[in-house]
Each structure stands twice: as C-alpha cells, then as structure tokens.
Steps between C-alpha positions, in 0.01 A plus 500: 500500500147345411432302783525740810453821409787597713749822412855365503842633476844408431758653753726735330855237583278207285465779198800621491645158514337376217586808301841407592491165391350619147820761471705193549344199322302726179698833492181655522550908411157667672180369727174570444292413842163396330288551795265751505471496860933578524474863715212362766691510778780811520688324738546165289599709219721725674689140620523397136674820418707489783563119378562617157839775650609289782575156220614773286304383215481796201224291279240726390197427598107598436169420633121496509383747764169664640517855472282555826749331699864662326574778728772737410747422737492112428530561069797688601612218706448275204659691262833492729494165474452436154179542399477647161160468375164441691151384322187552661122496432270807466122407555207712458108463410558818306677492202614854417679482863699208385 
C-alpha cells in the first residue's frame, strides 16, 4: 500500500471466503466493505455478487462507492445480492451544489 503505489485487488473466491469464515468463527450479522475504491471495476463486482448467490450467503452487506463509477445496471446487481445500503462521497468547489 505505501511502498509501490500499485492498485491491488482481492479475487472475489478470497472475499467471499473470508466472509465465510467470519459467518462461521464470529457470527457476524452484516459487512460493510470499507473501501472507497469497492465498484472500480464492474466486472470484479459483478463476480462478488455472483460469489455472494452462488455460496448462498444472505448477510447484508454495504459499502463505500464512487458515484461516477455506480451504473444502474450494476446497483441493481448489488442490491440482488444483498446490498442494502451504499455510502458515497459528493465533492464540489461550490458549496450551494453540495
């Protein structure tokens, strides 16, 4: 993270296995993914909801998001797999616009 400068990402299996593992070993109720970067990348995130119906795992879940990169089609997607709440960041130099 501070040495490279390099974007990584975890594959959608190595997620959803260690939101497995937190179901089994902590009960856990609901994820937040606190990573404001989470929807870069429509295919990843289409995986992890795909991930999310094929392990059958009904946890809801939330997340940081850009709103510039959230089409329609993939906060539907979301939503279908458990998404319940999203939070994301409005910027601008102009404060009556916020």
């Amino acid at each position: 993270m501070y040495g490279s400068h390099r974007y990584r990402v975890r594959s959608a299996d190595n997620i959803l296995d260690e939101i497995e593992t937190c179901i089994r070993s902590f009960r856990i109720r609901s994820i937040y993914f606190d990573d404001d970067t989470f929807n870069i990348g429509e295919q990843r995130v289409l995986e992890i909801c795909d991930a999310f119906e094929r392990r059958n795992i009904r946890v809801p879940w939330a997340a940081m998001a850009r709103a510039d990169t959230m089409p329609e089609t993939m906060l539907r997607r979301m939503k279908a797999a458990g998404l319940t709440a999203v939070k994301d960041g409005n910027e601008s130099t102009n404060q009556e616009i916020l």
